[in-house]
C-alpha positions as CSV (number, residue, x, y, z in Angstrom):
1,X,-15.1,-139.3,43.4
2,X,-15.6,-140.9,46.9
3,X,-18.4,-141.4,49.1
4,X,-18.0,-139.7,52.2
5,X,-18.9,-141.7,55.2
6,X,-19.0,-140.8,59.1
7,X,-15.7,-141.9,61.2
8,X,-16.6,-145.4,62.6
9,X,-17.1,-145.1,66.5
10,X,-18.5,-148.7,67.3
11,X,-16.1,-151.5,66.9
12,X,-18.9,-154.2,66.0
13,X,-18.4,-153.9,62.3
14,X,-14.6,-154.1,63.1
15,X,-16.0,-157.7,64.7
16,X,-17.6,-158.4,61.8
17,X,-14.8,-158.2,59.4
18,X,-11.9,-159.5,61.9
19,X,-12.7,-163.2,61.0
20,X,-12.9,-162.2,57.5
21,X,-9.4,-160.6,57.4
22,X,-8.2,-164.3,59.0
23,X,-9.7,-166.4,57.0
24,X,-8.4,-164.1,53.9
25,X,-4.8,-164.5,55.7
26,X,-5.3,-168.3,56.1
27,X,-6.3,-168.2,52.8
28,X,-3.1,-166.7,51.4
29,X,-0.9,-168.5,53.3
30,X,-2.3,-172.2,51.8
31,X,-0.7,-170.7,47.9
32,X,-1.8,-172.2,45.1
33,X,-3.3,-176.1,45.1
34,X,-1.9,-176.6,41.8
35,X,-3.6,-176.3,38.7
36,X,-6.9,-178.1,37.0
37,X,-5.2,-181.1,35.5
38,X,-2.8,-181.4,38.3
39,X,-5.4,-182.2,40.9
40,X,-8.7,-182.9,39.2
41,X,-11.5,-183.7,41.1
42,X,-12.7,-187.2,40.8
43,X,-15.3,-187.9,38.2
44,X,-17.2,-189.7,40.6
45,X,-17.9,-187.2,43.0
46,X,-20.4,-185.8,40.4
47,X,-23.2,-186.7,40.2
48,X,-24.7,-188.1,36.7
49,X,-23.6,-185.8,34.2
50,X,-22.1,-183.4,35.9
51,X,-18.6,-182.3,35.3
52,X,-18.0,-179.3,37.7
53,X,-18.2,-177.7,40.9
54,X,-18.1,-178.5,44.8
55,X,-17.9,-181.9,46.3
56,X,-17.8,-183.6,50.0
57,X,-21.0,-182.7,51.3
58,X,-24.6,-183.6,51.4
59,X,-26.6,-181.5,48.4
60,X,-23.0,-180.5,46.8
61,X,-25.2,-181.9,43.8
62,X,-27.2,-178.9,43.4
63,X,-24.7,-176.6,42.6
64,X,-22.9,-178.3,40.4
65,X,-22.8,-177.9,36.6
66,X,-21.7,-179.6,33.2
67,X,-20.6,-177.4,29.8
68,X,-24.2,-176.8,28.6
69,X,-24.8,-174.5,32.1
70,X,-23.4,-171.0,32.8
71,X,-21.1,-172.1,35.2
72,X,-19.8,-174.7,32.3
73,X,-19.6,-172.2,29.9
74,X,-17.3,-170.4,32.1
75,X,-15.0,-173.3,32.9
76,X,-15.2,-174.2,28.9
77,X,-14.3,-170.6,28.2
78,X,-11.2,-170.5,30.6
79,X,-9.7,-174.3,28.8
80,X,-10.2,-172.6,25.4
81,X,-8.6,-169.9,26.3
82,X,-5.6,-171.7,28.1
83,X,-5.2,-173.5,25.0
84,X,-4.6,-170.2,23.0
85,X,-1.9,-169.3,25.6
86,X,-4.4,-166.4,26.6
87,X,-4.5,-167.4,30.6
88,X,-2.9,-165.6,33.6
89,X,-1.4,-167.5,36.3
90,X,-3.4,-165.5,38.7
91,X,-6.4,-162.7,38.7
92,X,-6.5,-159.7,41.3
93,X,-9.3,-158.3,42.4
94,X,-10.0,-155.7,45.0
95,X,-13.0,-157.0,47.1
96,X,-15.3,-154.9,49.9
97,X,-13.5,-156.6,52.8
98,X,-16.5,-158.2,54.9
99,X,-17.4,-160.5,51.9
100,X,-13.9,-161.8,51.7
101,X,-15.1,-165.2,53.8
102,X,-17.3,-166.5,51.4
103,X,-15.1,-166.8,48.2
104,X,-12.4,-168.1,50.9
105,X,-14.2,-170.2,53.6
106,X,-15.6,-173.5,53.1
107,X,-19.0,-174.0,53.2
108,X,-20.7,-176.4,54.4
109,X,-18.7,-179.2,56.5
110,X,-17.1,-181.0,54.7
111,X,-16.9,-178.6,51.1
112,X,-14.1,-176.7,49.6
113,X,-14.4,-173.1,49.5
114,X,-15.2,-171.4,46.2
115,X,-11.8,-170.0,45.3
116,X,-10.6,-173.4,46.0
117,X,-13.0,-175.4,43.2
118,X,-12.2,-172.4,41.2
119,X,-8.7,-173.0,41.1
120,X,-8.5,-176.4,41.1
121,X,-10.9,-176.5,37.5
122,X,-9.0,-173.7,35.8
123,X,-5.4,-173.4,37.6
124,X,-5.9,-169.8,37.9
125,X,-5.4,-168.3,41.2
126,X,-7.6,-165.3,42.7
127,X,-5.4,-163.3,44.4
128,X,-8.3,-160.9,46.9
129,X,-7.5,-157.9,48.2
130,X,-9.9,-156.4,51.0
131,X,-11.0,-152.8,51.7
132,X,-13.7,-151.3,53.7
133,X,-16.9,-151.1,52.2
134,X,-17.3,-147.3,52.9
135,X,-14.0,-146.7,51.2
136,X,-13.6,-148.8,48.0
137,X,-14.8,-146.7,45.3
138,X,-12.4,-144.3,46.2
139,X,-9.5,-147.0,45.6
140,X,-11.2,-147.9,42.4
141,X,-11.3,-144.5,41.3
142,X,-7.4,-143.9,42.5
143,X,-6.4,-147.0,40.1
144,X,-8.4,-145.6,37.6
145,X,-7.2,-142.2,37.3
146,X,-3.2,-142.7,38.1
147,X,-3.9,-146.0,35.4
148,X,-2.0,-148.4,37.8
149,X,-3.5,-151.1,36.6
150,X,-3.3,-152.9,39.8
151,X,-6.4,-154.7,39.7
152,X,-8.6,-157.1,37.1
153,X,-11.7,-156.8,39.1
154,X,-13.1,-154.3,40.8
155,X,-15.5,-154.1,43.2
156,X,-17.6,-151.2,45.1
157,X,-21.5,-149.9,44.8
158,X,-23.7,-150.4,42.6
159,X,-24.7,-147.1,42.7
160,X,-21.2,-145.8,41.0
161,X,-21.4,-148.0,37.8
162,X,-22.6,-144.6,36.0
163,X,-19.0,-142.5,37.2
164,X,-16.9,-145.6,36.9
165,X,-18.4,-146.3,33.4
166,X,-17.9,-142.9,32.0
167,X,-14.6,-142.2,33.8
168,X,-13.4,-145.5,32.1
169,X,-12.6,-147.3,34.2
170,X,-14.7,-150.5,33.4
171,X,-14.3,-152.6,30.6
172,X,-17.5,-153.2,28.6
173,X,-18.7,-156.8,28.8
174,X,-21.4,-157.2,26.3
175,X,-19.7,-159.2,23.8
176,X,-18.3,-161.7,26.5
177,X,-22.0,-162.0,27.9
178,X,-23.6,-162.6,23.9
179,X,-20.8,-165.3,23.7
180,X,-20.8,-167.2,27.0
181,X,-24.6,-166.7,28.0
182,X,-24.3,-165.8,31.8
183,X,-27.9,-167.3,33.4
184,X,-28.5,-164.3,35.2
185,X,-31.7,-163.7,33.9
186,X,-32.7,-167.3,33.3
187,X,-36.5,-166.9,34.1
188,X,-36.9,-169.8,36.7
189,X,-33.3,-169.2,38.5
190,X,-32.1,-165.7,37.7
191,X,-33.5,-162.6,38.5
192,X,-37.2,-162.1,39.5
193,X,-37.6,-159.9,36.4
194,X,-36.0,-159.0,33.2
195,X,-36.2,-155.7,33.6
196,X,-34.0,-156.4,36.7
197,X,-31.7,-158.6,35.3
198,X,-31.4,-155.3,33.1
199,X,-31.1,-153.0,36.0
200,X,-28.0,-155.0,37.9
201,X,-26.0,-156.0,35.4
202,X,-26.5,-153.5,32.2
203,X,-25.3,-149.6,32.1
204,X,-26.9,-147.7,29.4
205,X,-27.5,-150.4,27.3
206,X,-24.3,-152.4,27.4
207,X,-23.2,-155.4,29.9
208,X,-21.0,-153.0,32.8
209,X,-21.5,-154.9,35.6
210,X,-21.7,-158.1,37.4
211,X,-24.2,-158.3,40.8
212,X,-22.7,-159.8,43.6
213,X,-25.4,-159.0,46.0
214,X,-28.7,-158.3,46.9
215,X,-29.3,-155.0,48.8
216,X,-32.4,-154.7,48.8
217,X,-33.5,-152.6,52.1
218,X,-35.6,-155.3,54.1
219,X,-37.9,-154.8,57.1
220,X,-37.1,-156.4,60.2
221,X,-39.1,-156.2,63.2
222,X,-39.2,-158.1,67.1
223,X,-41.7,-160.3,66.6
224,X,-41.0,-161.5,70.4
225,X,-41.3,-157.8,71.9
226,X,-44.6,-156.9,69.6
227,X,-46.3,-160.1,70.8
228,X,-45.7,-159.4,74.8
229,X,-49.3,-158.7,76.3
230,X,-48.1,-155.9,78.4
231,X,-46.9,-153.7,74.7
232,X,-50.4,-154.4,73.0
233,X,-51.8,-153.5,75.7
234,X,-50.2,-150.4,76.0
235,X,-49.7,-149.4,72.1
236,X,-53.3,-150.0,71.9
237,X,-54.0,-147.4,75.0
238,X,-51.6,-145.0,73.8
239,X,-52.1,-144.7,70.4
240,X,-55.9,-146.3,69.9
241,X,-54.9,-148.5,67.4
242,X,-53.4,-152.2,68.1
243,X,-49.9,-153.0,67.5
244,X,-49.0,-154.6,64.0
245,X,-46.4,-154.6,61.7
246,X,-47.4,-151.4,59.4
247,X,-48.2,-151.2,56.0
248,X,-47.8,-147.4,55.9
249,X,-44.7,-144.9,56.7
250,X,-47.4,-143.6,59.2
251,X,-48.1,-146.8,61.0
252,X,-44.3,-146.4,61.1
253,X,-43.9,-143.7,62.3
254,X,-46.5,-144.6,64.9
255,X,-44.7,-147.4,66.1
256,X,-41.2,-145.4,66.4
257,X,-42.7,-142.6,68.3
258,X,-44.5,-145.3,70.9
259,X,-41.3,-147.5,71.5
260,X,-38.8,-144.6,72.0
261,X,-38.3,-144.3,76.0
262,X,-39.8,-147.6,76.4
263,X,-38.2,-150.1,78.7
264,X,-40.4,-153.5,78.8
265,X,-38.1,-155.4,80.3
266,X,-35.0,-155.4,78.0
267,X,-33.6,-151.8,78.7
268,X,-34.7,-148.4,77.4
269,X,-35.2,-148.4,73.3
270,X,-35.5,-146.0,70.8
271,X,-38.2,-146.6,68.4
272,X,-36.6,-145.6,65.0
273,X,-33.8,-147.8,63.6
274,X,-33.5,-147.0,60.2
275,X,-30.6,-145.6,59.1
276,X,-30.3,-141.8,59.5
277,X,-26.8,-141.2,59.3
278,X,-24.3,-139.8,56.1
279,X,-23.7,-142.0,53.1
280,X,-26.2,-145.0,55.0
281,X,-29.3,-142.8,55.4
282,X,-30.0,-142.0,51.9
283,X,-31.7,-145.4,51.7
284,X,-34.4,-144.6,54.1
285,X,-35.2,-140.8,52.6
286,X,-35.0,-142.8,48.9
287,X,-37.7,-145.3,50.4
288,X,-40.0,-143.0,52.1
289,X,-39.3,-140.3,48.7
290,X,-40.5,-143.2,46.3
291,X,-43.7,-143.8,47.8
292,X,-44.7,-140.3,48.5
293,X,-47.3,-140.5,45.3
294,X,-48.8,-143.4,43.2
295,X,-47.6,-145.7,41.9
296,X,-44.2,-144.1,42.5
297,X,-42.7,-140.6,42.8
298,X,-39.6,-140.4,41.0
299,X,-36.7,-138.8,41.8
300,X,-37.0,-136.7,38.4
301,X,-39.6,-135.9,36.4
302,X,-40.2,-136.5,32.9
303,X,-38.3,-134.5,31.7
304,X,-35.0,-134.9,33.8
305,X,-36.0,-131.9,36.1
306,X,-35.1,-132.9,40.1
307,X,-38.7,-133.2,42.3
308,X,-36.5,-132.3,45.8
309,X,-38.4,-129.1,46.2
310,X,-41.7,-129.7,45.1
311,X,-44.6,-130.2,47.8
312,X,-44.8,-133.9,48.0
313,X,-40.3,-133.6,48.2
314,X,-40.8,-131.6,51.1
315,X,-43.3,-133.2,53.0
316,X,-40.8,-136.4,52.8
317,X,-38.1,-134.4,54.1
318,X,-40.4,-133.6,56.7
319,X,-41.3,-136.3,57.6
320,X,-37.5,-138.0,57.5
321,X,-36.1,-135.2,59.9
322,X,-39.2,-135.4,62.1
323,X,-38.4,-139.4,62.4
324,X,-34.9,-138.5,63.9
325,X,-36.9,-137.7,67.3
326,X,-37.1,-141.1,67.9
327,X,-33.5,-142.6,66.8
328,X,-31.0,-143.7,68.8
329,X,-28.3,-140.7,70.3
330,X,-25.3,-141.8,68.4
331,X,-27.8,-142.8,65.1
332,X,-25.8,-140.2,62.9
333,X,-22.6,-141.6,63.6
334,X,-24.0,-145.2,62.5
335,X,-23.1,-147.1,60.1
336,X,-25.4,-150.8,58.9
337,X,-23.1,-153.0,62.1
338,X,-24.2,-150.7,64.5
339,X,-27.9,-150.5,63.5
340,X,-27.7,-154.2,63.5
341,X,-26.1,-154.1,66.9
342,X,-29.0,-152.2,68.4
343,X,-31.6,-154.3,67.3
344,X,-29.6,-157.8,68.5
345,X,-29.6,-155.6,71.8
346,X,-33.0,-155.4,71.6
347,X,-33.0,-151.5,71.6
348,X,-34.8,-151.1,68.9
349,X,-38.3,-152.1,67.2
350,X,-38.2,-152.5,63.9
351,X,-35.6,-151.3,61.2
352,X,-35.2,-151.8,56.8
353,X,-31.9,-152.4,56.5
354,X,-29.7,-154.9,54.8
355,X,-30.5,-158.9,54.7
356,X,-28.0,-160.2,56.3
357,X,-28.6,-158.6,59.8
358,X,-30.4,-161.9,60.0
359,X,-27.4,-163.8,59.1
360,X,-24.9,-162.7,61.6
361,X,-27.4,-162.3,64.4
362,X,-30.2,-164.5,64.2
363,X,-30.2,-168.2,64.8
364,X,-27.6,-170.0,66.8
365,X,-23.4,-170.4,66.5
366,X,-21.9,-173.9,66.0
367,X,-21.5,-174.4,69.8
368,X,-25.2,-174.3,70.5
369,X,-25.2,-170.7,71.8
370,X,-27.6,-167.9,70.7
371,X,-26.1,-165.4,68.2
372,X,-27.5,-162.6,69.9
373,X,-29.9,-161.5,72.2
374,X,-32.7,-160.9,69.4
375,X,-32.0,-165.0,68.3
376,X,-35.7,-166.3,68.0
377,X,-37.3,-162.8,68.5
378,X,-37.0,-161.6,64.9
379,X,-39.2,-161.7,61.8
380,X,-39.7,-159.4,59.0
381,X,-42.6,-157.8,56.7
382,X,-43.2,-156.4,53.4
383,X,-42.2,-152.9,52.1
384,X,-44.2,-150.0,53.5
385,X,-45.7,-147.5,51.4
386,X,-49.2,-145.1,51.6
387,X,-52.5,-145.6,51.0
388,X,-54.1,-144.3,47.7
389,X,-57.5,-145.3,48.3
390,X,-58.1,-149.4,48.6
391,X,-53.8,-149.8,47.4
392,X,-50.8,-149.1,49.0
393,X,-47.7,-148.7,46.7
394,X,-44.9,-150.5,48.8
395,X,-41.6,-149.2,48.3
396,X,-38.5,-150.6,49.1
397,X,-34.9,-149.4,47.7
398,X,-31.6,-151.0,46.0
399,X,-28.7,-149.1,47.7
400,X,-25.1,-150.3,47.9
401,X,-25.5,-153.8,46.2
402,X,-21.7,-155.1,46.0
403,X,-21.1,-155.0,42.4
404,X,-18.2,-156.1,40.4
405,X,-16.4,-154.5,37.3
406,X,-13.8,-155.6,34.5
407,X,-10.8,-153.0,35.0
408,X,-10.3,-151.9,31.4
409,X,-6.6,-151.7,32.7
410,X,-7.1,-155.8,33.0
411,X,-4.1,-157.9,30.5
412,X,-6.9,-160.8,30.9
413,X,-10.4,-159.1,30.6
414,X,-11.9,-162.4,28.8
415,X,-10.7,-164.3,32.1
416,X,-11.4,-161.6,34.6
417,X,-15.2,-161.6,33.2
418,X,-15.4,-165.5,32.8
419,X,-14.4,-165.7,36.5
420,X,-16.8,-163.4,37.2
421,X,-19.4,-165.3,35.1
422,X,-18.3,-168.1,37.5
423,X,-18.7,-166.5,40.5
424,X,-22.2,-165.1,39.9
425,X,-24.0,-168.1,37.6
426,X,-27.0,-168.8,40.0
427,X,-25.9,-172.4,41.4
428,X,-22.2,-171.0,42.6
429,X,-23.9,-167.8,43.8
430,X,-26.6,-169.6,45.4
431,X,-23.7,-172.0,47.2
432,X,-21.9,-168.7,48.5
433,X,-24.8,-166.8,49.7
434,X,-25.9,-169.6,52.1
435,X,-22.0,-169.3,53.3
436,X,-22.3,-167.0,56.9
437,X,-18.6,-165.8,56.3
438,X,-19.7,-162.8,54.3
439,X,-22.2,-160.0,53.0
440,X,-23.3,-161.7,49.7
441,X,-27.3,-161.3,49.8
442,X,-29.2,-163.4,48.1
443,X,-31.5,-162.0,45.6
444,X,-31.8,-164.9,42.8
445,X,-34.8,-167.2,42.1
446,X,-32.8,-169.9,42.8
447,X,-31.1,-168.6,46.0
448,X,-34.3,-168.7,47.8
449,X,-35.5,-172.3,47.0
450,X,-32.1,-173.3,48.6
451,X,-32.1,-174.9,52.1
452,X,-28.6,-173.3,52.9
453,X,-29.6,-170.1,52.2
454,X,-32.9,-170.3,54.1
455,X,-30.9,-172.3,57.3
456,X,-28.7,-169.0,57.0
457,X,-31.2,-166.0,56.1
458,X,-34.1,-168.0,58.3
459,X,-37.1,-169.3,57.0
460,X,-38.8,-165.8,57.5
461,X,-36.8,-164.0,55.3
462,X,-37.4,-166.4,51.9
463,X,-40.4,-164.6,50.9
464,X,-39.9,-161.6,52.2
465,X,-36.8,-160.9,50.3
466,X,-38.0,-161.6,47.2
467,X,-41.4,-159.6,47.4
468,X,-39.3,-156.6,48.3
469,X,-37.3,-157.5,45.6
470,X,-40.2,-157.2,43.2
471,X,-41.1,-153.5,44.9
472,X,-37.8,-151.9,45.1
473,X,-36.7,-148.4,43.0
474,X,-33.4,-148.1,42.2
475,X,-31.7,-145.5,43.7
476,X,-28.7,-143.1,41.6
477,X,-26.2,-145.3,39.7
478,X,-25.7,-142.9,36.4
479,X,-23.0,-141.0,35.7
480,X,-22.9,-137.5,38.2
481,X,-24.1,-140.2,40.8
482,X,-21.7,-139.2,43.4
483,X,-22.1,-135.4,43.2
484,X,-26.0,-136.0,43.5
485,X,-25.8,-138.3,46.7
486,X,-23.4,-136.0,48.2
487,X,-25.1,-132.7,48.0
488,X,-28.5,-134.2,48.8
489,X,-27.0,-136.1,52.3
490,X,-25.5,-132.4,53.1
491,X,-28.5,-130.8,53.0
492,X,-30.4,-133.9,54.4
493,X,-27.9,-133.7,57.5
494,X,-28.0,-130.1,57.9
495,X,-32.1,-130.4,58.1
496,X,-31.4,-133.2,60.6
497,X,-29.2,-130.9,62.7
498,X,-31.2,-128.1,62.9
499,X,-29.3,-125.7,60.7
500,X,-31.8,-125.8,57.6
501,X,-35.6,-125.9,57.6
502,X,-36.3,-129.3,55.0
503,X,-38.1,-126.9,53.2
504,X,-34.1,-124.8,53.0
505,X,-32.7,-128.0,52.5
506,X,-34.7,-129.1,49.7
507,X,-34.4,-125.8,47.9
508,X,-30.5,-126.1,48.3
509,X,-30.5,-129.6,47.0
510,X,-32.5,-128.8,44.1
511,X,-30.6,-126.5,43.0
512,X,-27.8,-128.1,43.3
513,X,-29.0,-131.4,41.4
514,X,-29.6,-128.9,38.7
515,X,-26.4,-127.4,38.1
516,X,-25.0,-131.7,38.5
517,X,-27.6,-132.4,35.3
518,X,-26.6,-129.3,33.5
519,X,-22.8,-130.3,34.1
520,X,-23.5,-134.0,33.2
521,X,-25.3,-133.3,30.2
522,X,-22.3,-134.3,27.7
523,X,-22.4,-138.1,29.8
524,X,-26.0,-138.5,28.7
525,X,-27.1,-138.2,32.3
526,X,-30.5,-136.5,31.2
527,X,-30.9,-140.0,28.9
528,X,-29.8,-142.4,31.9
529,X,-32.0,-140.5,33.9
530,X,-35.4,-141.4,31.7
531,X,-33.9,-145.1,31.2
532,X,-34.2,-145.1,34.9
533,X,-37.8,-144.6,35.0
534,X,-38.3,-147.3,33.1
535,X,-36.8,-150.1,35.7
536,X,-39.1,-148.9,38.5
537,X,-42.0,-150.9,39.5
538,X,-45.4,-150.6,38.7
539,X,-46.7,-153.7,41.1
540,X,-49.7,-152.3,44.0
541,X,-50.9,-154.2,46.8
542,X,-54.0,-154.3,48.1
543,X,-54.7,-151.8,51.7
């Protein structure tokens, strides 16, 4: 089970992940800085009534904790079970490479780094072992299925919780979570809903997985190129309608088709930068697919059947491969660094795409100079959708999503899910997603009241986020997951290419989808499938 990715041809996510793989280094090299009750940190670096967490910086108060918060529990848990002789010296986990940094990195001036309060409150060191995004789930899968037991923790999509749980591979956690209480869906700082605290961290019922992210495919646009005179102007002659950010995959379209030859100043651009490429462009077809009727249209009917070939699936396909007219010449080699690196090269308009493409390239380094050429031009929008008379169902998708797992391998699984518990309790998570040394998204309550996160996401982004939060479907995470994805992108691609009508590739997939369901049938996928249904969202907006 793998997902097969295009062969990287840009080097910019290589750029990205090189001062990860040094910090990691640095990181290792430093060992262990001895255990809880050999270096403490002094009690009065807390403030009142806390007992935990990071010190040596202005705000380090509001991410601290005592025993009667989750990230207490945690460190509580950890001392019991040191005291029953039920402790590792160290935990492994395998971690997607580019989020290394913020575990490992201290953030801000003056802080520790997360692994390092960890280990100094529990003396147990996190040993992290990096691999590409693209690629993990195939190592997870690897120590899974030759039972080398290498890791504690894994780490990979979201999307394969479904094949990782009923390969099994991951330990279930739902009698850790009933005893230690995680605050993940603590209703003013966890997750915006409780059926999404339900959808991230719960497979089929049980506790399966800790979120470590928030991929949540968010619209980004150039705020700075839309406002110039001369392109309202023009948009406005071409088109007969003035330039805005859309509401509707046809004002989107609209906008692609305008921008794509376009040179106003900053070189020729292409006007479509979503993702269109293997593995990566399922997000955009999942988007565009949900919204095609009202308030959603699922992926499978009601009773489990596959919708790819119906009318309203084939129009979307359609309308997906028509959209790759106006995408950039090496789009279907791209990966999410080199979309990124075409809109901080102002060579594209607009794009929904991963969060932290504001992170790494808006805003300014700590020498004063611009982090690209997009610094100050960027903004970003709600969800588009379609109108259904006076509403418009914006639809936005959850795809990737870093996503950790207890390896039912682990010696330590209590520890291994109380670290986790740690790691992911909403004042350490929102302390690491304001850290620029990774991909950790935020997508807590919490995380967005934080001034770190917002001086690192920009101010823009801290409602946006969230309300496309609130309006996103989940895309395939149940068991069969991978053989779905991968027969759908291959007909997707060969549409794309020119070898298949949509209407031919549709007809493929479908059929293909059916014969995964009728093989998947003993997994329960037909259940997981209607359980799905139920996390999607209902919420309208007003056209």
């Amino acid at each position: 089970m793998s997902f097969r990715t295009p062969k990287l041809l840009h080097p910019s996510r290589r750029q990205f992940l090189k001062s990860s793989s040094a910090t990691m280094a640095a990181a290792g090299s430093m060992g262990m800085l001895g255990n809880f009750m050999a270096a403490p940190a002094s009690a009065q670096e807390f403030a009142a009534g806390m007992t935990g967490g990071p010190t040596g910086f202005d705000g380090a108060e509001r991410f601290q904790y005592n025993a009667s918060m989750s990230e207490g529990r945690a460190i509580e848990g950890i001392r019991a079970l040191r005291a029953a002789g039920r402790v590792p010296e160290r935990l492994t986990m395998l971690l997607t490479d580019g989020a290394i940094g913020q575990i490992t990195r201290p953030f801000p001036d003056g802080a520790p780094s997360v692994k390092e309060v960890w280990e100094r409150e529990t003396g147990i060191q996190i040993d992290i072992v990096g691999f590409p995004a693209e690629d993990i789930f195939t190592k997870v899968m690897q120590d899974v299925t030759t039972q080398a037991g290498s890791y504690d923790i894994y780490t990979g999509p979201w999307n394969s919780t479904g094949d990782l749980v009923s390969s099994g591979g991951a330990r279930n956690c739902s009698d850790f979570v009933a005893q230690y209480q995680p605050d993940w869906g603590d209703p003013e700082r966890g997750t915006p809903t409780p059926e999404m605290e339900q959808l991230l961290y719960t497979y089929a019922g049980d506790y399966y997985s800790v979120s470590l992210d928030g991929d949540f495919q968010t619209w980004f646009y150039l705020r700075g190129i839309y406002e110039l005179p001369e392109v309202q102007d023009a948009f406005l002659t071409e088109t007969g309608h003035e330039l805005a950010v859309p509401n509707t995959w046809e004002e989107v379209d609209r906008i692609s088709e305008f921008f794509t030859g376009k040179d106003f100043g900053y070189g020729t651009m292409y006007g479509n930068g979503n993702l269109m490429s293997p593995f990566w462009g399922l997000a955009t077809f999942y988007a565009r697919f949900a919204s095609m009727d009202f308030p959603n249209f699922h992926f499978f009917d009601e009773d489990a059947n596959p919708q790819l070939n119906t009318e309203l699936g084939i129009q979307c396909a359609e309308e997906h491969v028509r959209s790759f007219d106006w995408t950039p010449p090496d789009a279907l080699t791209y990966t999410f660094a080199e979309a990124y690196d075409q809109m901080w090269n102002l060579r594209i308009p607009h794009t929904a795409i991963y969060t932290n493409i504001v992170k790494f390239g808006d805003g300014y380094n700590p020498d004063g100079t611009p982090r690209s050429a997009a610094t100050g031009m960027i903004d970003s929008h709600l969800p588009v959708g379609r109108r259904f008379g006076d509403q418009i169902n914006r639809r936005s998708v959850l795809y990737y999503h870093i996503t950790a797992w207890v390896s039912s391998q682990s010696q330590y699984p209590e520890a291994a899910y109380l670290f986790l518990q740690w790691l992911s309790s909403t004042r350490t998570y929102t302390w690491m997603a304001g850290n620029p040394g990774g991909y950790f998204d935020p997508m807590q309550q919490a995380n967005f009241r934080e001034p770190l996160v917002a001086s690192t996401y920009q101010q823009y982004s801290m409602e946006t986020i969230p309300a496309t939060i609130a309006r996103s479907v989940p895309s395939i995470n149940f068991a069969g997951q991978t053989a779905l994805d991968n027969a759908l992108d291959d007909e997707l691609q060969a549409a794309i290419t020119g070898q298949k009508t949509p209407r031919e590739a549709m007809d493929a997939a479908q059929s293909q989808w059916e014969r995964i369901i009728r093989r998947q049938r003993r997994n329960g996928i037909e259940e997981a499938i209607l359980a799905s249904r139920e996390t999607w969202p209902t919420i309208v907006d007003e056209a």
